[in-house]
C-alpha positions in Angstrom: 171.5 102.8 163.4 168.0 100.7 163.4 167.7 102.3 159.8 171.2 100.4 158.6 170.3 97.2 161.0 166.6 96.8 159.6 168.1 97.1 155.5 170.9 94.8 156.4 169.3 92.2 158.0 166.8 91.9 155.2 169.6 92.0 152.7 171.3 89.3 154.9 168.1 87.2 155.0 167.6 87.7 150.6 171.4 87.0 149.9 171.3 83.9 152.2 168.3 82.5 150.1 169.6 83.2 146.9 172.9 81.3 148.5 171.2 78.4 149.4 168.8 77.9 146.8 172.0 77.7 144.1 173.1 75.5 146.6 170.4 72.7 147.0 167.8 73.8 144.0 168.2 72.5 140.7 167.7 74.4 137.8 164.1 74.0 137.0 161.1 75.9 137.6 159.5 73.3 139.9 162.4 72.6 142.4 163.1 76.7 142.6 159.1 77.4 143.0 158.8 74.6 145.9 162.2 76.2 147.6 160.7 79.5 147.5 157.7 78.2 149.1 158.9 76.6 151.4 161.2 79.6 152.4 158.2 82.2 151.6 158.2 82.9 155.8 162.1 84.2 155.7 161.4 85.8 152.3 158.1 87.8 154.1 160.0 88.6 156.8 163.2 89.7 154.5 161.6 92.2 152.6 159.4 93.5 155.8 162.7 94.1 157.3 164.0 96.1 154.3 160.3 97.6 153.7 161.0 99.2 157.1 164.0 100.1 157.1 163.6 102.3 153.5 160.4 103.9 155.1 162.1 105.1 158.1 165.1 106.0 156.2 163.4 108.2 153.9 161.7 110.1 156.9 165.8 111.0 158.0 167.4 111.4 154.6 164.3 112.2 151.8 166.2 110.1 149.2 165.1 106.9 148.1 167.5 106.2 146.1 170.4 106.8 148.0 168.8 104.0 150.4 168.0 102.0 147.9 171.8 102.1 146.1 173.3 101.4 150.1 170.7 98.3 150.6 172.0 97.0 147.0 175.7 97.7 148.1 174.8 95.9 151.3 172.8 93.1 149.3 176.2 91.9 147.2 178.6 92.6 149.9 176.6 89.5 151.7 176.3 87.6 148.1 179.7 87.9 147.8 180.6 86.8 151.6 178.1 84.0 151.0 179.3 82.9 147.6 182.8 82.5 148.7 182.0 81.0 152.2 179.0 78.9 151.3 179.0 77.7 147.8 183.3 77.8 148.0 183.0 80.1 144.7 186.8 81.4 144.0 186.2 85.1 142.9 188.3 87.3 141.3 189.4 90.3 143.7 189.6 93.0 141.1 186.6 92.2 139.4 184.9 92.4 142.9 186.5 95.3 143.8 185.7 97.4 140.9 181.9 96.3 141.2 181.7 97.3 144.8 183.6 100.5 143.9 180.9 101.0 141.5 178.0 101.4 144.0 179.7 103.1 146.2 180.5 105.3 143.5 177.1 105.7 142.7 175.9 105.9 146.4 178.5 109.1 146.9 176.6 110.3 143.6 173.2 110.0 144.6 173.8 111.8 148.9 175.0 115.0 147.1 
């Protein structure tokens, strides 16, 4: 359970700044490198959470990439949330459906 919490957090905390930096960053290298400095603290602490979580995962389960494939599932589930929710994008719900499908698909692939 701390495994899932620690990778999901992290993917939380990246997903939310990706969110918010389409939201208030323009679209040039100097406004996205001062957001990202300014947010360098939550990004640290982001990828420490999911740096954690895959090294105490791959003491249980000995496969990367299966923890890799569920922290990317977990990743765009919260893009998506945050996309629709925070930016008001209007998504199309088979085209979403058949991407998620798709990791899962390849998550089943990679735990057998």
């Amino acid at each position: 359970m701390r495994i899932i919490l620690l990778v999901s957090g992290g993917s939380l905390l990246l997903a939310l700044l990706v969110t918010l930096q389409v939201k208030y960053a323009t679209a040039d290298f100097l406004s996205i490198g001062k957001y990202y400095l300014m947010m360098l603290p939550v990004l640290l602490l982001a990828n420490i959470f999911i740096g954690l979580g895959i090294n105490k995962g791959h003491l249980v389960f000995h496969n990367l990439p299966l923890l890799v494939a569920g922290q990317t599932l977990a990743y765009y589930l919260f893009l998506t949330t945050f996309s629709v929710l925070i930016l008001g994008n209007k998504l199309s719900l088979p085209k979403t459906a058949l991407a998620i499908g798709l990791i899962i698909a390849g998550i089943y692939l990679l735990k057998n």
